[in-house]
Residue, then its C-alpha position, 0 to 999 in steps of 0.5 A: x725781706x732784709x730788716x734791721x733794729x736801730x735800738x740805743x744800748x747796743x753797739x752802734x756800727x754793726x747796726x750802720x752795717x746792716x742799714x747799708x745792706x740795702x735793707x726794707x724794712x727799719x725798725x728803730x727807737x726815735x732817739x736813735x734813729x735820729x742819731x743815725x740822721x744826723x750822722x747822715x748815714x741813712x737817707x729817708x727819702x724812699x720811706x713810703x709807710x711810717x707805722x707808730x707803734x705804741x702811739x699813745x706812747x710815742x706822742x707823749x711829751x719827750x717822745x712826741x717831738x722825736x717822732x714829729x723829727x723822724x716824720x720830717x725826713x720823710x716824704x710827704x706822701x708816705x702812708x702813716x699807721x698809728x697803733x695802740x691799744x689804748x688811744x686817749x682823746x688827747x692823741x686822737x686829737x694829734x693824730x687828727x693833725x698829723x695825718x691827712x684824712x685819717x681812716x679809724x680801724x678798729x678791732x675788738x671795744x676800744x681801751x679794753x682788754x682782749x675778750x680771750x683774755x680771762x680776767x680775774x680781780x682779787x682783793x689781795x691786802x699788801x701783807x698778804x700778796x706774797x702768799x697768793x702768788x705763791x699760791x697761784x703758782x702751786x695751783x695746778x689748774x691755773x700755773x702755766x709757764x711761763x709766767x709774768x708778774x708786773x710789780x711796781x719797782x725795780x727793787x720790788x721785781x728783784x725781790x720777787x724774784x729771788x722770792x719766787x725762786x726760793x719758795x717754789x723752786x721755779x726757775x725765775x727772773x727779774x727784768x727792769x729798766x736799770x738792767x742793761x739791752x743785752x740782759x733785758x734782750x737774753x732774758x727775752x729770749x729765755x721767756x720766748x724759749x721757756x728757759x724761765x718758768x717765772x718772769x718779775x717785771x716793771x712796765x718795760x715788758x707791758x708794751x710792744x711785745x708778742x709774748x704769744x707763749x704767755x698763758x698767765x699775767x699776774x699783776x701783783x701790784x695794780x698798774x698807775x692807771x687802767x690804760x696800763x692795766x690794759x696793756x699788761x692784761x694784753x700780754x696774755x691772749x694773743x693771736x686770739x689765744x685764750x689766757x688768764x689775767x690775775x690782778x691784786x687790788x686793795x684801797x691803794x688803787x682807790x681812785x681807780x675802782x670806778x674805772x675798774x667797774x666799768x671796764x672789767x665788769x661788763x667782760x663777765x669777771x666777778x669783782x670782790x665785794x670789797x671793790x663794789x661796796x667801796x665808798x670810794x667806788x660810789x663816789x667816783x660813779x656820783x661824780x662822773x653821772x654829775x659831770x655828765x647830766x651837766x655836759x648834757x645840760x649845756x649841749x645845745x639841741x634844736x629842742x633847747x635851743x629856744x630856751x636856751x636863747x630866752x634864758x640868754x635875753x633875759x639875763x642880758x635885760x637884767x643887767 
């Protein structure tokens, strides 16, 4: 089955080239794949399945009208698949709009890592990070390469790196957004092949790719929100492949300790007890039961209803 990759970075003939090579499957980025449209150099009118990868993704702001503008060069009766690991409201929301009768798959707990992944949450002081990676590299019993640290920056993956490299003599690399498709594309390629024993990255490699020779994700600093901690955490785990996820916390991921409870807890992984005993836990738990003995409060039942109603009356007779 002939495919071929409509990717913005990489030069743009040979890729017109192989699109008329009478091919069945296109896999493409949005911006680009409307470029193409617009040149008028490929014809959608045949498309009989749409599959959005990466939906939360796709349909955020900036993404969401390319889709919609790919989608309108379709043809109406096309079958549309969105998939994602992670589907917030908002989206379930929109997918409710743009699909008709839509069918809910779902396989494994919603929003949550996968449960062959091994889930370890270290209280890990900023100072101190560096050191336990090193640490973690040079145990026996969990290094297995190759091995993906997600940091926070591009500097900060540059560094790393070179860190890594120098202190433990493993062969290692980093990948971010400001290095070009072609070096993100061969260090891909040295990760899939084992040519890296240590791989340094921002996000850029915690989406949309079956790493399936990735036994360890290290998450030297915690991801921006726990929607991204279980992407990351899912680039280990595989095809139902065992693996181990390693994520440092301290108080700078404060506002997510209450959702770090709740997701990884019930998995089974101990949490330190610098995170259980945290104030800030206690008070993210206070809040979300407020907000929800008040959501229970207002929702209208066939046993409050009546009161509900008098209540209603006798503030109005007030008036």
């Amino acid at each position: 089955m002939k495919t071929v990759l409509l990717v913005g970075g990489l030069p743009l003939p040979p890729q017109l080239h192989r699109l008329r090579q009478h091919v069945k499957v296109i896999i493409a980025t949005p911006g680009r794949l409307l470029d193409i449209i617009k040149q008028s150099s490929v014809s959608l009118s045949g498309i009989k399945i749409v599959v959005v990868d990466e939906a939360d993704t796709m349909l955020k702001m900036g993404f969401q009208q390319q889709v919609l503008d790919v989608l309108e060069n379709t043809p109406g009766e096309r079958q549309t698949i969105l998939v994602s690991a992670t589907i917030p409201g908002s989206i379930e929301q929109f997918a409710d709009q743009l699909l008709h009768n839509p069918v809910r798959i779902i396989t494994g707990d919603k929003n949550l890592p996968c449960p062959s992944v091994r889930q370890i949450i270290l209280w890990v002081e900023d100072p101190g990070k560096k050191k336990k990676l090193f640490e973690i590299l040079n145990d026996k019993k969990l290094f297995k390469p190759p091995v993906l640290v997600f940091v926070d920056c591009k500097l900060g993956a540059d560094l790393l790196s070179e860190a890594v490299q120098k202190i433990t003599g493993l062969n290692s690399t980093s990948i971010h957004s400001e290095k070009s498709q072609v070096e993100r594309r061969d260090i891909l390629k040295g990760l899939l092949e084992g040519d890296y024993e240590v791989v340094v990255s921002t996000g850029v490699l915690g989406r949309g790719l079956d790493l399936v020779n990735v036994k360890l994700v290290v998450n030297f600093d915690m991801p921006s929100s726990m929607d991204e901690y279980v992407h990351q955490v899912g680039r280990v785990g595989r095809l139902g492949q065992n693996g181990t996820a390693i994520t440092f916390i301290n108080n700078n991921s404060k506002r997510l300790f209450w959702d770090v409870a709740k997701r990884v807890k019930p998995t089974g992984s101990i949490l330190p007890p610098q995170l259980l005993n945290s104030p800030y836990l206690h008070e993210q738990k206070r809040k979300e039961q407020e907000k929800d003995k008040q959501a229970q409060n207002n929702l209208v039942t066939g046993a409050n209803l009546m009161d509900i109603i008098r209540k209603h009356e006798r503030s109005n007779s007030q008036k």
